[in-house]
BAMARSE-177010 format. One record per residue: x, y negated, z negated of N, C-alpha, C, O in turn; residue in three letters. Coordinates in steps of 0.001 Angstrom, whole numbers, plus 500000, padded with zeros to 6 digits. Last residue first. Example, Ala and Ser with C-alpha at 12.3 -4.5 7.8 and 13.67 -1.06 7.14 Angstrom:
BEGIN
512850502250492920513670501060492860512900499970492130513409498862491961SER/513190505690492200512300504500492200513200503300492200514236503319491535ALA/
END
This chain:
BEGIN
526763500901493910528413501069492643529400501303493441530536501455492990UNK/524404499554495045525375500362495567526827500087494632527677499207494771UNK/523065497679493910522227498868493917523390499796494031523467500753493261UNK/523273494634493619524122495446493178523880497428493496524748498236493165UNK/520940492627493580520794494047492906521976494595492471522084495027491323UNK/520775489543493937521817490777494424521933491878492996522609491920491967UNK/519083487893492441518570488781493660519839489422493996519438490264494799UNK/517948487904488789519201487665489892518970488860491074518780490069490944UNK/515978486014488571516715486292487425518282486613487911519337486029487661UNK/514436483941491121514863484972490756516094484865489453516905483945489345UNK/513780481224491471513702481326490867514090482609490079514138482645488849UNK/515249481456494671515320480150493606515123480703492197516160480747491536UNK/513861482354497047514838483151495944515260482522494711515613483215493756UNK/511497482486498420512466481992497955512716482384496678512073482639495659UNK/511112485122501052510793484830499941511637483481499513512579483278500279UNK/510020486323503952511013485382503533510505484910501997509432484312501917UNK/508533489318504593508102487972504553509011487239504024508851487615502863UNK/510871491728505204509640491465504308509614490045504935510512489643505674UNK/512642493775506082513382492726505748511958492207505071512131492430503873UNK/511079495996507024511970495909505714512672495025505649513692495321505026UNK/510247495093509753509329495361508832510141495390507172509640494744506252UNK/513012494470510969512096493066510800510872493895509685510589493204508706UNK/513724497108511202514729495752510975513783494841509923513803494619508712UNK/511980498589512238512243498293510848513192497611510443513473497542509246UNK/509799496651514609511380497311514058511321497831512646510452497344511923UNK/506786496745515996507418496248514955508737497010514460508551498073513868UNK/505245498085517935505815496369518341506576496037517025507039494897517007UNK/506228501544517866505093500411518251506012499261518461507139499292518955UNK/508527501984515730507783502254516170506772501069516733506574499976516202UNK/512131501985515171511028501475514582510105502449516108510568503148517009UNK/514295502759515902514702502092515438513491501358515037513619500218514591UNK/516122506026516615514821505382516158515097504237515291515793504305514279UNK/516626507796518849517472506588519021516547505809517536516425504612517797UNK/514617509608519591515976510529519155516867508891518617517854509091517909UNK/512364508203520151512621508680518608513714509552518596513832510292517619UNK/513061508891522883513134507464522507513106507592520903514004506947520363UNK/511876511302523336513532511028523658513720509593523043514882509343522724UNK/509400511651522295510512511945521760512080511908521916513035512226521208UNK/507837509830524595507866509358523274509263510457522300510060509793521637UNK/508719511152527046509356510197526671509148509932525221510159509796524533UNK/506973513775526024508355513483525729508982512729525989510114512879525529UNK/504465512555525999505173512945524288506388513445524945507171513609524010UNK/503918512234528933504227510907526922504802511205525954505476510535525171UNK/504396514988529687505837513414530011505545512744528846506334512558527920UNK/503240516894527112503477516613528183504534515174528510505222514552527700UNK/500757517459524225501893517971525246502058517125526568501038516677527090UNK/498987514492523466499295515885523707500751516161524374501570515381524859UNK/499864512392520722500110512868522327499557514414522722499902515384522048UNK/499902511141518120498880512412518434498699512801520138497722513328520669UNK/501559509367517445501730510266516679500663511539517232500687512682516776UNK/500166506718519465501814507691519564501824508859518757502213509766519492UNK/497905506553518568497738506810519966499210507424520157499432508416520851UNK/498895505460516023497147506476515719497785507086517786498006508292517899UNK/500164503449516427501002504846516258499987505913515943500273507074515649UNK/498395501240516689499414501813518029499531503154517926499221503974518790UNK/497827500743514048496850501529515236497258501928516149496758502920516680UNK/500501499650513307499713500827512414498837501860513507498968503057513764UNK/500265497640514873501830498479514835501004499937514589500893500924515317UNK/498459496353513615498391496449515044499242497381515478498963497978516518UNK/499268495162511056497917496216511764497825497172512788497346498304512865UNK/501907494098511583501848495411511042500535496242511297500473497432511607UNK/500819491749512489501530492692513495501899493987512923502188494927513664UNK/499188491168510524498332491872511304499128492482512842498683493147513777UNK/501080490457508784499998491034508627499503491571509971499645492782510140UNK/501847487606510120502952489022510295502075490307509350502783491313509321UNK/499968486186510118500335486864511539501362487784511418501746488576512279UNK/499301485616507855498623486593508685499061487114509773498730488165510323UNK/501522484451505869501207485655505836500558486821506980500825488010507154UNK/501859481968506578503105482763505826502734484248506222503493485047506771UNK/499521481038506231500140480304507628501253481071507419501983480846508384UNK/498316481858503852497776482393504817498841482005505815499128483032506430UNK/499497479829502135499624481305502201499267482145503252499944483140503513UNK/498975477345502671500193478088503166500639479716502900501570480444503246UNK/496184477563501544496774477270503210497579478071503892497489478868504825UNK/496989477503499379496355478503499536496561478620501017497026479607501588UNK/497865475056498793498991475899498562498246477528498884498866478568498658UNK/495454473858499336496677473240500393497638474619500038498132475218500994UNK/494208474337496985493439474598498435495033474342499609495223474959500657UNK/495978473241495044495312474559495137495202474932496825495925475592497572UNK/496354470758494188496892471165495111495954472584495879495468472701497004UNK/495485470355491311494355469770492513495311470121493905494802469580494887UNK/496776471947489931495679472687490154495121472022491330494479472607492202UNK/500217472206491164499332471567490152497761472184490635497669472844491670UNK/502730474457492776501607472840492647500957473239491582501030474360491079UNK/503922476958492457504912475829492481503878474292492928504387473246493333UNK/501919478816492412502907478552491526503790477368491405504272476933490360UNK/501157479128494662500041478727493918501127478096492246500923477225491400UNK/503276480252496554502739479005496727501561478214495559501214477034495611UNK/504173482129494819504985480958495449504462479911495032504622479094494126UNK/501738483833495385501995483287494090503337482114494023503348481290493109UNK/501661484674497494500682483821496854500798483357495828500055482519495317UNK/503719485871498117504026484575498896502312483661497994502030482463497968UNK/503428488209496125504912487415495970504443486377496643504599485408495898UNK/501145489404497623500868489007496108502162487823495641501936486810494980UNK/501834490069500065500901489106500327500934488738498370500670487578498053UNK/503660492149499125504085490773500405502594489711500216502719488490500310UNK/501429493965498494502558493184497651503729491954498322504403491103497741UNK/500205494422501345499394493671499655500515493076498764500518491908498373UNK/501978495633502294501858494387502835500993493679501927501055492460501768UNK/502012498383500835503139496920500520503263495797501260504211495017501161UNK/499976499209500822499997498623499724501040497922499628501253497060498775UNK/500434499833503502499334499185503092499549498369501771499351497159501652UNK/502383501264505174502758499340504566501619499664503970502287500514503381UNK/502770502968506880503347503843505106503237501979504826504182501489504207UNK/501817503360509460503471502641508519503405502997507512504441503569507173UNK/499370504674509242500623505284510306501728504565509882502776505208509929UNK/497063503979507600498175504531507331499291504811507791500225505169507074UNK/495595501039508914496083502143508548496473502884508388496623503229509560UNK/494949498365506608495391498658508255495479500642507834495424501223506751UNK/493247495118505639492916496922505585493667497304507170493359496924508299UNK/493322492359505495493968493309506051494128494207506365494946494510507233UNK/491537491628503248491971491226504270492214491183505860491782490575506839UNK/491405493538501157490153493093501809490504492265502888489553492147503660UNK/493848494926501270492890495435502091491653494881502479490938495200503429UNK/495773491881500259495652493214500718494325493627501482493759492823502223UNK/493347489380499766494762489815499445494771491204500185493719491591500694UNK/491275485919500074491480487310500203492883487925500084493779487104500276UNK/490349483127497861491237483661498937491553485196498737491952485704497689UNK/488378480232497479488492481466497577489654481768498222490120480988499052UNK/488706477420497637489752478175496282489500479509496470490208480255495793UNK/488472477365501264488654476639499743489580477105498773490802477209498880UNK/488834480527502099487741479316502223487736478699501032487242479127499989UNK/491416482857503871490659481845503083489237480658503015488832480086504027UNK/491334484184506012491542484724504776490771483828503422489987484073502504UNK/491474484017508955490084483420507594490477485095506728490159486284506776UNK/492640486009510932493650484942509784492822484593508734493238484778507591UNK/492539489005511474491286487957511609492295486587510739492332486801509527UNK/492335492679513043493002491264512509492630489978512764492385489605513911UNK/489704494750511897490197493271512924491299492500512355491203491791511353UNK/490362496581509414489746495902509700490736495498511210491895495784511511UNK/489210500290509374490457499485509143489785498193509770488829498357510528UNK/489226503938508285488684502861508671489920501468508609491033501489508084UNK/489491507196508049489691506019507824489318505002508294488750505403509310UNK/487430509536504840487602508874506568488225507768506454488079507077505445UNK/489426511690503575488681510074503349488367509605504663489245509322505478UNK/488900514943501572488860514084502927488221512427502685487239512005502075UNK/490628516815499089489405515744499360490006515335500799491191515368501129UNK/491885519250497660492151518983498524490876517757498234490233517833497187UNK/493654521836495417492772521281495720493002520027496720494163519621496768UNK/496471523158495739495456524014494746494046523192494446493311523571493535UNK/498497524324498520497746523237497919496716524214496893496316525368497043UNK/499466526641499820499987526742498090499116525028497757499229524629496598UNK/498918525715502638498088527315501342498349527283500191497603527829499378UNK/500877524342503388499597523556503218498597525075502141497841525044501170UNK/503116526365503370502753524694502802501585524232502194501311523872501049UNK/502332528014505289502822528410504135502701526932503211501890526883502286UNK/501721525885507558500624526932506817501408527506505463500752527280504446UNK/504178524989508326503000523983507871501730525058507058501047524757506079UNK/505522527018508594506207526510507588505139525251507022505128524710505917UNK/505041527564511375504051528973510264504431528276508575503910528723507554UNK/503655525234513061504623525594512954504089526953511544502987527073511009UNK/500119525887514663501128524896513656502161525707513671502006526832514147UNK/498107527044515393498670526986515961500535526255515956501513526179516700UNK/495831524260512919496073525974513672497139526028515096497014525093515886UNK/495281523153510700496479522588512016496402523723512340497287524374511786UNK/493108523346509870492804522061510342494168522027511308494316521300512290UNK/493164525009507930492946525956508829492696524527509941492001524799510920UNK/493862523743505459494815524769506359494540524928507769495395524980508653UNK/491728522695504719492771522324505042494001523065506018494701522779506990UNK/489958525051504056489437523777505751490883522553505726491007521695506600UNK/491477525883502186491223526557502994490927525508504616491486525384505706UNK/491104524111500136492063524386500621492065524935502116492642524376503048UNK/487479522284501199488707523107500880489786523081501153490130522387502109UNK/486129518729500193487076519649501002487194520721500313487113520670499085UNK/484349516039500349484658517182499818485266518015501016485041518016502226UNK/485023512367501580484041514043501549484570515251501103485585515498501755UNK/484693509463500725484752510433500362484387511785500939483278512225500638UNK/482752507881501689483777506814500892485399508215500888486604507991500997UNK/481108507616504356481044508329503268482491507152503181482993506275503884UNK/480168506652507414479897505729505833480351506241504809480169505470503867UNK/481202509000508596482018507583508879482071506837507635483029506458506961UNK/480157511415509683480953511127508105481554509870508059482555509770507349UNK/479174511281512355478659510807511215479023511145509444478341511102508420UNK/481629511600513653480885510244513396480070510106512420480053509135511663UNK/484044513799511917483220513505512507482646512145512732483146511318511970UNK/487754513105512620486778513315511570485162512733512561485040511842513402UNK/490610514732513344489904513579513555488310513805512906487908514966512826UNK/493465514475510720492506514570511614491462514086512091491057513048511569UNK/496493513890508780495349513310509633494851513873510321495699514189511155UNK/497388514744505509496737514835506970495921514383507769494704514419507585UNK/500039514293503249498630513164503661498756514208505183499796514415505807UNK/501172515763500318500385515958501927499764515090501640499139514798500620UNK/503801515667497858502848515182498173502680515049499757503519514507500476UNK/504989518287495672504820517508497349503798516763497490502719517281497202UNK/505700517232492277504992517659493270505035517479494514505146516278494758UNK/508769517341491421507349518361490457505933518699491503505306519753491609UNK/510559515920492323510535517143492994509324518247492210509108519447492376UNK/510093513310490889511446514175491074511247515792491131511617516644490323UNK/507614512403491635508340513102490124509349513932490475509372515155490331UNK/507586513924494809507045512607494208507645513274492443507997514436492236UNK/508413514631498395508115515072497272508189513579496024508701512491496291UNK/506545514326501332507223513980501076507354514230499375506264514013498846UNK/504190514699504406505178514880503484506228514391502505507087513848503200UNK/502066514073506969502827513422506455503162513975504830502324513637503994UNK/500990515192510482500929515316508570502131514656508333503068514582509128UNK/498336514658512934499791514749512318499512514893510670498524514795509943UNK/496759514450515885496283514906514216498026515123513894498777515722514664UNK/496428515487518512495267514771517832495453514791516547494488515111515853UNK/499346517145519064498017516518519589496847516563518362496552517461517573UNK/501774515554516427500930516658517244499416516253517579498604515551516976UNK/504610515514513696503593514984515746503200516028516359503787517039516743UNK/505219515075510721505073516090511741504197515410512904503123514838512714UNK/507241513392509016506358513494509924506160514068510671506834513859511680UNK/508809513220505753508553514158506955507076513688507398506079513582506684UNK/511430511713503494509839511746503940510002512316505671510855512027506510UNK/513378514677501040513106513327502870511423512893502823510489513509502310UNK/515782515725499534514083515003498740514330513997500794515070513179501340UNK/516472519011499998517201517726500124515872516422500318515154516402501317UNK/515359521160498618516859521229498553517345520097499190518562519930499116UNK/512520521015498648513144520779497645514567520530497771515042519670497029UNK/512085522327501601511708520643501193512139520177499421512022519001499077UNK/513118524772501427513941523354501974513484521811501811514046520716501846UNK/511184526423500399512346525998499769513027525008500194513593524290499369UNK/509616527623502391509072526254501692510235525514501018510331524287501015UNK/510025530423502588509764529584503785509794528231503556510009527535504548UNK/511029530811499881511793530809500963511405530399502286512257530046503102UNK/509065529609497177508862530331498525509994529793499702509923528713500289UNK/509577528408495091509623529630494777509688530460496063510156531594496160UNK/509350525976495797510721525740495568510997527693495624512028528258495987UNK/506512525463495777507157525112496958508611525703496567509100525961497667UNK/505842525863493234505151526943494264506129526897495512506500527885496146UNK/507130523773491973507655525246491770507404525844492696508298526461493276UNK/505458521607492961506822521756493780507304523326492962507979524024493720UNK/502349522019494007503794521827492999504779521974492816504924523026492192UNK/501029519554495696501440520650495779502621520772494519503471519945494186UNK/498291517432496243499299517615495548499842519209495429499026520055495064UNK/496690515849499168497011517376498001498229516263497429498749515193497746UNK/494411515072501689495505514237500879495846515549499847494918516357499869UNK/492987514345504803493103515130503443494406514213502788495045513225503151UNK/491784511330506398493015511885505557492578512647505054491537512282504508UNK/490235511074509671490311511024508342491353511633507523491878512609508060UNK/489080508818512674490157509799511925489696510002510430488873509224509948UNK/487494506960513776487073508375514015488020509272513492487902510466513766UNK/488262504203512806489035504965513269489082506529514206489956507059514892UNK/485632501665511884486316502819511872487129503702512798486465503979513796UNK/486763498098511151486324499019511867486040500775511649486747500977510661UNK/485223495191509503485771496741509464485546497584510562484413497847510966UNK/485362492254509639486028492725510670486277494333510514487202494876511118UNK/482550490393509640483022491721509526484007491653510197483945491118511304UNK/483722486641507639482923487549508933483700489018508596484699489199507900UNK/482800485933504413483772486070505386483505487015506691483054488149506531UNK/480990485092502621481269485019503703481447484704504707480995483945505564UNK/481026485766499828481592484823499586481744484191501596482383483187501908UNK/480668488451499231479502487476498952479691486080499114478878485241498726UNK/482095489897501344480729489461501430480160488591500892479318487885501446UNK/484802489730499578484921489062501181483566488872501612483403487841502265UNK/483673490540497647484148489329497268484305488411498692484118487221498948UNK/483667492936497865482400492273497904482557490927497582481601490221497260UNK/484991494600500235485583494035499131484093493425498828483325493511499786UNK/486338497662501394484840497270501358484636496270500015484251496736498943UNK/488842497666500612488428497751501970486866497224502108486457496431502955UNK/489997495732497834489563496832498623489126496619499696488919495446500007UNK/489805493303496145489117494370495714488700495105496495487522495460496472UNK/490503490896495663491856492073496066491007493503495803491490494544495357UNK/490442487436496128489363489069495908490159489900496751490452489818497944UNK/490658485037493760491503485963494555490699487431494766490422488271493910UNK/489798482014492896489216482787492802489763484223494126489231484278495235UNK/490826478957491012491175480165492301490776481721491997491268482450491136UNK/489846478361488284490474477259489337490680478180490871490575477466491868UNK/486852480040487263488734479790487420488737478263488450487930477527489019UNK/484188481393485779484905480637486449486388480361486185486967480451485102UNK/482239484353485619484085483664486011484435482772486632484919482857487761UNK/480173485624483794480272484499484794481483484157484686481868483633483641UNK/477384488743483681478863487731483411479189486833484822478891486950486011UNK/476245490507485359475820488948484772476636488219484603476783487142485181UNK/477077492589485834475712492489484336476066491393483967476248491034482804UNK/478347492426487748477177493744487968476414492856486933475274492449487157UNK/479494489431487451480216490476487597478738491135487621477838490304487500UNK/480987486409489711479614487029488735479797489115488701480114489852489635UNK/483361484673489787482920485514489784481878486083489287481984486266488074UNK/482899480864490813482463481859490209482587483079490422481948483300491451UNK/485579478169491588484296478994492254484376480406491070485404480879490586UNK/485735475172491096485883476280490139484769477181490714483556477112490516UNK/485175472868493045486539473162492574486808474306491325487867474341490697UNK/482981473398494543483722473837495320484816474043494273485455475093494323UNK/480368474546492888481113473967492622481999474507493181482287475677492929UNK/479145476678494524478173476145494519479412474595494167479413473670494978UNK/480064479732494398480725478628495168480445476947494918481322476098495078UNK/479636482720493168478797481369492806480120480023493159480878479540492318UNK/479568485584494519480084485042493686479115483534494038478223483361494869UNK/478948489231493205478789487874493835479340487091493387479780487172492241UNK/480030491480492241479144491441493066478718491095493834478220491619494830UNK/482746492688490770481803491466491215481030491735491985481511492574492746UNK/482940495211487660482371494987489114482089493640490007480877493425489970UNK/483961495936484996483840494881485295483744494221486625484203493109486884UNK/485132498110483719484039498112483581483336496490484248482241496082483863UNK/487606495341481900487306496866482530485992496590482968485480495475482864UNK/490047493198482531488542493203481852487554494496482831487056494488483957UNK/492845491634481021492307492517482116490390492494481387489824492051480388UNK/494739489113480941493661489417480559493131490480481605493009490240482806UNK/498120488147481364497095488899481623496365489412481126496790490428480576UNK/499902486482479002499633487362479501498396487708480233497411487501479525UNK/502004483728480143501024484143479793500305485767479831500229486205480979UNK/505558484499480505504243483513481308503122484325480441503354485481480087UNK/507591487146480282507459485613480471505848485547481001505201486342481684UNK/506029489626477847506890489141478733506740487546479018506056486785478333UNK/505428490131475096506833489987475143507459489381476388508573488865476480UNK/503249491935475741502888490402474976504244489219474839504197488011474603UNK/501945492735479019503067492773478044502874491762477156502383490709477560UNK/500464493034480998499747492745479330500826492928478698500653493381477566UNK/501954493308483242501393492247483264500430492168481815499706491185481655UNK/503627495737482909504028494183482485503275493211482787503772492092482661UNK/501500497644482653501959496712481450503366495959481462504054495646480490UNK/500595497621485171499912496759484463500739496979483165500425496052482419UNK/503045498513486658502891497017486959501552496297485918501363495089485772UNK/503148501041485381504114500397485226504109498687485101504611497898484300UNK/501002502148486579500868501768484844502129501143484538502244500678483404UNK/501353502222489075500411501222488556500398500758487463500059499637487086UNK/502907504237489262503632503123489910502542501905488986502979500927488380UNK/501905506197488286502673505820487837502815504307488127502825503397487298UNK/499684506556490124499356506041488991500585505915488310500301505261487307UNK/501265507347492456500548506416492324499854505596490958499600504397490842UNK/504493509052491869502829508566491803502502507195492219503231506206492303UNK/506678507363494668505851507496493311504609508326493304503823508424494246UNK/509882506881496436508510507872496339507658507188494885508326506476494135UNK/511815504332498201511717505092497219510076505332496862509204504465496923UNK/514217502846499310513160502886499310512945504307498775513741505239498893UNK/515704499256497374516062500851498108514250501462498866513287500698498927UNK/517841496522498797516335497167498292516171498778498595516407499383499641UNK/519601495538501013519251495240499417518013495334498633517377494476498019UNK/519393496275503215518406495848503420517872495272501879516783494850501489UNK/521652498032503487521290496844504459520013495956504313519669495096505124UNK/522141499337501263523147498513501723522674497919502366523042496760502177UNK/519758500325500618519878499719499547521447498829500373521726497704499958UNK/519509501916502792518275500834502584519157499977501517519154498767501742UNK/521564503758502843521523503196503562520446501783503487520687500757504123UNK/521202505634500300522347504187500418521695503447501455521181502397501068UNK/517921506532501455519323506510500715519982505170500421519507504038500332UNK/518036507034505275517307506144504221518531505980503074519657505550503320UNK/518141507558508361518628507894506667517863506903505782517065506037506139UNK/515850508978510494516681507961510369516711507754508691515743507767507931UNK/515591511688513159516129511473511719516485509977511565517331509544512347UNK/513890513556515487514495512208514890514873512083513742514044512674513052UNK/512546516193516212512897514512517438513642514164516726514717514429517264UNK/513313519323515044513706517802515092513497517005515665514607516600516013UNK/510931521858515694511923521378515768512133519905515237511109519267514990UNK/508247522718514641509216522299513427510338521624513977510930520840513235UNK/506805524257516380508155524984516080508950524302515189510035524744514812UNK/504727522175517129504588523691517288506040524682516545505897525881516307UNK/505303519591516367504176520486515763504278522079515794504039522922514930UNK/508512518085515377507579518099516193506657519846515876507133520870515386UNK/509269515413513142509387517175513538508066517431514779506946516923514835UNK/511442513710511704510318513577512532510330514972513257511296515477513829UNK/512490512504508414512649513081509495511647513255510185510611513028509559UNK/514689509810506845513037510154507017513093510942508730513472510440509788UNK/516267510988504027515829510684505243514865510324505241514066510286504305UNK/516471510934501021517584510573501771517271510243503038517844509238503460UNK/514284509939498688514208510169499626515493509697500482515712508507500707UNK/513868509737495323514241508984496312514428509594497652515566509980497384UNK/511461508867493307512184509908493691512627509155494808512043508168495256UNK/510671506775489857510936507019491419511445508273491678511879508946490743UNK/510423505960487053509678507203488100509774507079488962508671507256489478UNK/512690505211486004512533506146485324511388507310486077511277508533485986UNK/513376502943487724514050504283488148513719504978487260514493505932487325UNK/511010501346487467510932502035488503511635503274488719511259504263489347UNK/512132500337484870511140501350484383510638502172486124510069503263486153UNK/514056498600485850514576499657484878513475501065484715513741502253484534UNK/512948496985487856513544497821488227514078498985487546514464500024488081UNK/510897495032487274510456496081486940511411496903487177511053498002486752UNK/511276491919487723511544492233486961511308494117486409511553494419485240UNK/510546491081490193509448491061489193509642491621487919508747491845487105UNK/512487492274492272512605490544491602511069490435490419510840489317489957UNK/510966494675492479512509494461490971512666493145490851512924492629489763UNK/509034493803493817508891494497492369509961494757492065509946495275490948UNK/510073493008495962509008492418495617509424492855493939510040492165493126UNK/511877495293496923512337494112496586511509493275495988512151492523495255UNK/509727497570497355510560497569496636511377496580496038511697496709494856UNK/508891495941499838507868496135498961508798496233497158508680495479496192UNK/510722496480501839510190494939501676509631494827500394509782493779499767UNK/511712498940501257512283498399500859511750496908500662512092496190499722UNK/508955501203500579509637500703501277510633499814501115510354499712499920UNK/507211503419499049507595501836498998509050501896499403510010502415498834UNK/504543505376499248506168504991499454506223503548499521505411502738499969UNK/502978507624497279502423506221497992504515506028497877505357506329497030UNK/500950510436496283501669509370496064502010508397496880500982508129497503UNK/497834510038495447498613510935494958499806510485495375500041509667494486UNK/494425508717493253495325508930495071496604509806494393496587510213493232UNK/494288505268491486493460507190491974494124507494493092494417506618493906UNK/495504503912488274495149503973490122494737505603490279494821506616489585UNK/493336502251485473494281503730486109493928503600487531492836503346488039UNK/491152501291483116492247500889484664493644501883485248494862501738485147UNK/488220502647483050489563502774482979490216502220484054490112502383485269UNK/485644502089484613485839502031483170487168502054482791487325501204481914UNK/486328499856487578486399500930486762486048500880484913486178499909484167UNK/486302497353487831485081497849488150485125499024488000484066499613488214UNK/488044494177487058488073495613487685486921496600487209486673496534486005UNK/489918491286486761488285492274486883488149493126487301488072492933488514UNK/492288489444485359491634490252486406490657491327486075490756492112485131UNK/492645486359484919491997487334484263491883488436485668491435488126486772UNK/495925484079484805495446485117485137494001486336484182494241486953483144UNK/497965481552484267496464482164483791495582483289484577494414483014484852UNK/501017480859485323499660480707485522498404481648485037498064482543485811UNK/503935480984485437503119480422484192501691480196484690501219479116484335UNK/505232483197486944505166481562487527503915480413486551503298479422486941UNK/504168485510485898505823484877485960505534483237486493505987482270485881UNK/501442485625486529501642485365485040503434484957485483503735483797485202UNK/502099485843489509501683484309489419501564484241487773501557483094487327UNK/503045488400489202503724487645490043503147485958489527503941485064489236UNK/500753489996488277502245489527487529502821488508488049503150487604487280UNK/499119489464490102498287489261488797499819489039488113500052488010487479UNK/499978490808492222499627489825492222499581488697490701499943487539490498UNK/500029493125491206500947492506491800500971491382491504501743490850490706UNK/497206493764490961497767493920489738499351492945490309499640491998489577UNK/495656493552493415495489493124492622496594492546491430496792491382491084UNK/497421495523494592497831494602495258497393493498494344498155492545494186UNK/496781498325493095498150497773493280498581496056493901499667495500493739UNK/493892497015491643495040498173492119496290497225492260496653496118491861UNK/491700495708490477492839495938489583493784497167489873494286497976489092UNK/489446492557490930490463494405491853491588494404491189492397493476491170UNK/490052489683491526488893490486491444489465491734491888489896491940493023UNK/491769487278489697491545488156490283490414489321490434489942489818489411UNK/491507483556488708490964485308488667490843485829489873490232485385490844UNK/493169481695487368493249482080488476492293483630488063492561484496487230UNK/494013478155486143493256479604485994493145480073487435493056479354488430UNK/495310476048484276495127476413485637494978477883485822495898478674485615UNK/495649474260482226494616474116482635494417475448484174493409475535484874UNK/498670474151481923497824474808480834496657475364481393496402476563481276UNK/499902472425484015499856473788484069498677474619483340497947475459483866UNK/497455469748484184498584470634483321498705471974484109497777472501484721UNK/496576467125486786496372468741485717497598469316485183498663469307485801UNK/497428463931486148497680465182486864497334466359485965497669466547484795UNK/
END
C-alpha cells in the first residue's frame, strides 16, 4: 500500500480557495505544491464577507487567533430601499451567528484574509508538511497522458507531476481547458465597480457618519442595479461593491477602467446619502460579471476542479469564496482520509458532497440578479413585505446556507468555539 509519504497533490491558483485548500489537506499530512501565476502571492480586490459556513471552515483550520486580529464585525445586515434609504429589513448578525450557527460572521481585507491563510500554510512550525508555493508560475496545460500522475505544465515549460492534480485557478481556469472540461461560462450583462472609501472621510461627514456609528453589511434595492456596503479594518475603510448593467461589448474585458465620477453618477436619482458616499471614493475599476452553468463534471480521474473554476456564481450571496472554502474542507476529508491508489474514488465523493449544494447557491445567486433590481411597483413590494420577515432569499435559507456542507468533526482540535462568554 502507498505511504502517506508518497502522496502529492498540486494545486493550480493561489487565492483564497486555492490556498484553503492547500492548508486544509497540509493538516491532513498531504504534500501540497501550489502554482500561482502572479509574481507576488498577494490577493487583489477590497473586501470580501465570510459568513459563518465559511468562518467555521477557517477556525477548525486553526486560524481563529490571527482572524480576530483582522476581522470587523458587523451587527446587522440591513436592506434599504433606493430612493429614500428607507428600511425593508434587518436581520442581526453579531452574537446572533456565533449562538446559532457556532461561527461568527465577519468583514476583511482581502489581502489580509489571504496573508493570513498563506502563512499557515508555509508555516515551518505548523502540523503536516509545509506548503511549497511557486510564484510567477502560470499552467497552461496539462499532460494526462499517465492517468495515475497527471501533469501541470507551467508558461516556461516546467513539469508537475503529483498524485492529484486540483485547478483552483479562477473563472477563466486553464486547467478546466486544457484538461477538457465542457463551457459552462456565462455572462450576466452586469458589472461591479468596487472602492475603498476611508472611513475618516466617511466618519467626518454628518450625512455619512452613521455607517461608522454601528459596523452593518448594507444592501441597497433598486431598478436595474443595487450597492452593497459594509466597513473593513475596523472602520479604516468602507468597502462599495456596485452593480450595474454593463455594456455587450465590454463582456471579454477582465477589467475596465473607471471614474469616481462615472461612479457616482451610475445611481442618479439615489437616496442623496448614496451620492455623498459614493463622491468621497478616491478611485474606482469596473469588472463585468460573468458566471458558469451549473454542471457536476467537476472531475476526470486525478484531475479535479475547486471554487470558481467550477462553480463561478455571482455575487448576490456574498458565497463565492466561501463555497470555494466548503469545497477546500470536503476535499480534503476526502483525499485525506485514503491512500494514494484510492484517490479517484475519494475525488468522487467530493463532488457527490459538493455539487448539488454548489450550484443551489448558483442558482440562489442569479435569482437575486432578477429580485435585487425590480422596478417600482406590486414585485418590489411584495418582494419588500416578505424581506420585512427575512429568512433568506431565492431557494436557499440562511438556515441551510450557514449551516455549510456537513463536515466531520473527528479530527478537529476543538469544534465548540465557545465564541459567546
Amino acid at each position: 500500500m502507498p505511504s502517506r509519504q508518497s502522496y502529492e497533490v498540486t494545486v493550480a491558483g493561489g487565492g483564497l480557495g486555492g490556498l484553503t485548500a492547500a492548508l486544509a489537506m497540509r493538516r491532513r499530512g498531504l504534500h501540497v505544491t501550489v502554482l500561482e501565476q502572479a509574481p507576488e502571492l498577494a490577493e487583489v480586490g477590497a473586501g470580501i464577507q465570510s459568513a459563518p459556513n465559511a468562518s467555521r471552515i477557517l477556525v477548525r483550520l486553526g486560524l481563529r487567533e490571527k482572524l480576530e486580529e483582522i476581522r470587523t464585525e458587523p451587527q446587522d445586515q440591513v436592506r434599504r430601499r433606493w430612493k429614500d434609504g428607507s428600511v425593508i429589513g434587518l436581520t442581526p448578525l453579531g452574537d446572533r451567528c456565533k449562538r446559532e450557527f457556532n461561527a461568527p460572521y465577519w468583514h476583511y481585507h482581502r489581502a489580509d484574509l489571504h496573508r493570513v491563510i498563506l502563512d499557515a500554510c508555509t508555516d515551518p512550525e505548523g502540523a503536516g508538511p509545509p506548503v511549497q508555493v511557486e510564484i510567477n508560475s502560470q499552467v497552461t496545460d496539462v499532460d494526462d497522458s499517465d492517468p495515475e500522475r497527471p501533469v501541470a505544465i507551467t508558461a516556461d515549460g516546467r513539469r508537475y507531476a503529483a498524485d492529484v492534480l486540483v485547478g483552483a485557478d479562477g473563472l477563466k481556469s486553464r486547467v478546466r481547458d486544457a484538461a477538457g472540461f465542457p463551457d459552462t461560462l456565462r455572462f450576466s450583462g452586469e458589472m461591479a465597480y468596487r472602492a475603498l472609501i476611508p472611513g475618516d472621510k466617511i466618519a467626518a461627514d454628518p450625512a455619512t457618519r452613521w455607517l461608522v456609528d454601528r459596523f452593518q453589511s448594507t444592501i441597497w434595492y433598486g431598478p436595474d442595479r443595487h450597492l452593497v456596503h459594509y466597513m473593513i479594518n475596523g472602520g479604516e475603510y468602507l468597502n462599495v461593491v456596485a452593480i450595474v448593467p454593463c455594456p455587450p461589448e465590454l463582456a471579454s474585458h477582465s477589467s475596465v477602467p473607471a471614474s469616481v465620477q462615472e461612479l457616482a453618477d451610475a445611481f442618479p436619482g439615489w437616496d442623496d446619502r448614496v451620492t455623498a458616499m459614493l463622491s468621497k471614493a478616491e478611485s474606482t475599476g469596473a469588472w463585468p460579471l460573468h458566471y458558469r452553468r451549473p454542471d457536476p463534471g467537476w472531475v476526470d480521474g486525478r484531475i479535479a476542479l475547486l471554487g470558481d473554476a467550477c462553480h463561478a456564481m455571482l455575487p448576490y450571496q456574498a458565497q463565492g469564496a466561501s463555497q470555494a472554502m466548503e469545497d477546500a474542507a470536503v476535499l480534503a476529508e476526502e483525499l485525506g482520509t485514503v491512500t494514494v491508489d484510492k484517490a479517484p474514488e475519494a475525488l468522487a465523493r467530493y463532488v457527490s458532497r459538493r455539487a448539488q449544494r454548489a450550484a443551489m447557491v448558483q442558482e440562489a445567486s442569479l435569482a437575486n440578479k432578477e429580485l435585487y433590481h425590480l422596478p417600482d411597483g406590486p414585485e418590489q413590494e411584495e418582494r419588500d413585505r416578505k424581506l420585512r420577515d427575512f429568512h433568506g432569499e431565492s431557494a436557499i435559507s440562511y438556515e441551510l446556507l450557514w449551516r455549510g456542507t456537513p463536515l466531520d468533526d473527528s479530527d478537529s482540535e476543538s469544534f465548540s468555539y465557545q465564541f459567546i462568554r
